[in-house]
C-alpha positions as a LaTeX table, in Angstrom:
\begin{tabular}{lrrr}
\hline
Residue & $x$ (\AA) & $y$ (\AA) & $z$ (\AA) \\
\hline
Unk1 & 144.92 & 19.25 & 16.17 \\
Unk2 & 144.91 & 22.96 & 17.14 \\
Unk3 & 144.40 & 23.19 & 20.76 \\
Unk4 & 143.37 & 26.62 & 23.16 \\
Unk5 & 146.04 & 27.33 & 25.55 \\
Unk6 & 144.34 & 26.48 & 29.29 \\
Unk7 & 144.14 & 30.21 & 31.05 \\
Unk8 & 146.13 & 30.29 & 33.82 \\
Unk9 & 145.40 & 32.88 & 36.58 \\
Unk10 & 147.09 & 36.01 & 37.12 \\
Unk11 & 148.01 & 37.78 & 40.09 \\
Unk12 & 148.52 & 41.38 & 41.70 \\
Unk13 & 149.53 & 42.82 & 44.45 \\
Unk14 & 146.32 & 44.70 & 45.81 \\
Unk15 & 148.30 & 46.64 & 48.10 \\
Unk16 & 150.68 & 47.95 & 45.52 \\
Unk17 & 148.54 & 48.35 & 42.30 \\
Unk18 & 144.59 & 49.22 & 41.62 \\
Unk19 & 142.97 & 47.76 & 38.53 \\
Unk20 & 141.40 & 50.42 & 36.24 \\
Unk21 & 140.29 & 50.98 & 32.56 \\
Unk22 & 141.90 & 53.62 & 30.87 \\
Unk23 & 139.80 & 55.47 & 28.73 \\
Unk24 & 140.60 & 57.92 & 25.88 \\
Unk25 & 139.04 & 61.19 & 25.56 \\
Unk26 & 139.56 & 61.47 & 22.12 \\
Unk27 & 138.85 & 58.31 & 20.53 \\
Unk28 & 137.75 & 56.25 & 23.58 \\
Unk29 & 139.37 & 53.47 & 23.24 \\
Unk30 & 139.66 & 51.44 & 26.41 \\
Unk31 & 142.63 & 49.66 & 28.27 \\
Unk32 & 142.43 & 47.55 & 31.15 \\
Unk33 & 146.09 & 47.32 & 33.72 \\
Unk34 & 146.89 & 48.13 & 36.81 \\
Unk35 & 147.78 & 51.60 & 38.45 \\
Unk36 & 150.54 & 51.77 & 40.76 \\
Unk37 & 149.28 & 53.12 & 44.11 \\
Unk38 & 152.95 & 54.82 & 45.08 \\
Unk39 & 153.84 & 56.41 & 41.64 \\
Unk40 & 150.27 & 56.65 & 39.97 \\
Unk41 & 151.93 & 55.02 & 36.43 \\
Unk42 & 149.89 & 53.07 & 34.68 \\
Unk43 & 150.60 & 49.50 & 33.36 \\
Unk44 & 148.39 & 48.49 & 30.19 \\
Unk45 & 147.52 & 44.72 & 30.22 \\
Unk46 & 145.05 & 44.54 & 27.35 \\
Unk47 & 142.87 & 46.33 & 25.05 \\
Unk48 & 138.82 & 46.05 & 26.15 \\
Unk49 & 136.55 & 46.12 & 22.67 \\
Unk50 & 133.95 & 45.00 & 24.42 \\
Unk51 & 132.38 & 43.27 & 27.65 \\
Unk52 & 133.65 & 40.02 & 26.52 \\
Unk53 & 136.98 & 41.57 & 27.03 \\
Unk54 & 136.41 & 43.00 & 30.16 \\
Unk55 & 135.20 & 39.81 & 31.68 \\
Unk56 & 138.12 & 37.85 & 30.34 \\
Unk57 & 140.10 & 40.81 & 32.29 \\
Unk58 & 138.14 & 40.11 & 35.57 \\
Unk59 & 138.41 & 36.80 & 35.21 \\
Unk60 & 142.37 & 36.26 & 34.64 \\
Unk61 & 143.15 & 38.21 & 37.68 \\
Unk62 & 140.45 & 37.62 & 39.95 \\
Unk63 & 138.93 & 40.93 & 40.04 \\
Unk64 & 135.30 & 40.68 & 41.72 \\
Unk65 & 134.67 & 44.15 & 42.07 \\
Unk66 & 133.77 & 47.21 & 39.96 \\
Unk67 & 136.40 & 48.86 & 37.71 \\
Unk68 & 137.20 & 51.97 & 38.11 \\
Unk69 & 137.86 & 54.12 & 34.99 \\
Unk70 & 140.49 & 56.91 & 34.42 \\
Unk71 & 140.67 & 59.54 & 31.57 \\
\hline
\end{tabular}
């Protein structure tokens, strides 16, 4: 009856955009996105709660290396 929607993969351009975890300083709560290399703006993609979050991130766009994490 209720079936999961099959994760497709996303992509970046690696050459354009870095993925990082924003963090905040306050109430550190973490986002994962994409920084743009040029401009330095961040996208936000999703909220992390936790490391099952984070590895979904990795996962959906291929990401094999480690994050790194902005303030």
């Amino acid at each position: 009856m209720f079936f999961r929607k099959k994760k497709e993969k996303k992509h970046y351009d690696p050459l354009a955009k870095k993925p990082v975890i924003r963090v905040s300083i306050c109430t550190g709560e973490q986002t994962a996105g994409f920084k743009d290399l040029r401009s330095g703006r961040f996208e936000e993609v999703m909220l992390i709660r936790d490391m099952k979050d984070l590895e979904e991130f990795k996962e959906r766009y291929g990401i094999n290396e480690e994050i790194e994490k902005i303030y």
